[in-house]
C-alpha positions, 0 to 999 in steps of 0.5 A, spaced: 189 867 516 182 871 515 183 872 508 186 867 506 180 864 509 175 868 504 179 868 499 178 860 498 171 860 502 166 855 496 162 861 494 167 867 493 171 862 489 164 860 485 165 869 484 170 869 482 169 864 476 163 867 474 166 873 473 172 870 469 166 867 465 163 874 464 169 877 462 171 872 456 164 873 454 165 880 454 171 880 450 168 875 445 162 880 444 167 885 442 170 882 438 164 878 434 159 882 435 160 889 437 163 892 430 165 899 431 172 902 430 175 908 432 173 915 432 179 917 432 183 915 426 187 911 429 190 917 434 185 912 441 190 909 445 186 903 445 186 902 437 189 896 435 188 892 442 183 888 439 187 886 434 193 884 439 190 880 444 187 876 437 195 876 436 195 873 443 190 868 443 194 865 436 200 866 440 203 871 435 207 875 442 212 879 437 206 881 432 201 882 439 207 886 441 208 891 435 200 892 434 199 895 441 204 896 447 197 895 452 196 888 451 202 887 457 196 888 461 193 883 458 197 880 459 199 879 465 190 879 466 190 872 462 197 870 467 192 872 473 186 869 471 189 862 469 193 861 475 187 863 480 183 858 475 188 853 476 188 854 485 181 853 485 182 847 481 186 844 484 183 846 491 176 842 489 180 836 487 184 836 493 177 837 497 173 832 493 179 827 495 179 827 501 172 827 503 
């Protein structure tokens, strides 16, 4: 009961977007701004990830897939994010309501 009171406290909520804000804009700075590549020729376990999310974003999962197996956990970090974006959204609205 006492996490479930601070998980859904105004402010950690209010945390929790913030960082969901900063984790997109992080990931938009890698992919626009930040034009490095990969030292390794290919051979870095990371190498084609950004190119799979892309995939993902275009809803492309096969392709996303087949570039690199890591974006399942990108997957199921986007699921996560979503759905708790989602709880708090409605949380306010049922709060808003009733008040």
């Amino acid at each position: 009961i006492i996490m479930k009171k601070i998980w859904f406290d105004k402010d950690f909520c209010l945390a929790r977007l913030c960082f969901y804000l900063l984790l997109i804009i992080f990931y938009f700075y890698l992919i626009f701004i930040n034009k490095t590549s990969c030292l390794y020729d290919n051979q870095c376990i990371l190498c084609g990830l950004k190119t799979a999310v892309w995939e993902t974003l275009k809803l492309n999962l096969i392709k996303a897939y087949y570039l690199n197996n890591l974006v399942v956990y990108i997957w199921i970090a986007m699921i996560t994010m979503v759905t708790d974006i989602l709880t708090i959204a409605i949380l306010n609205l049922k709060n808003n309501i009733e008040t």
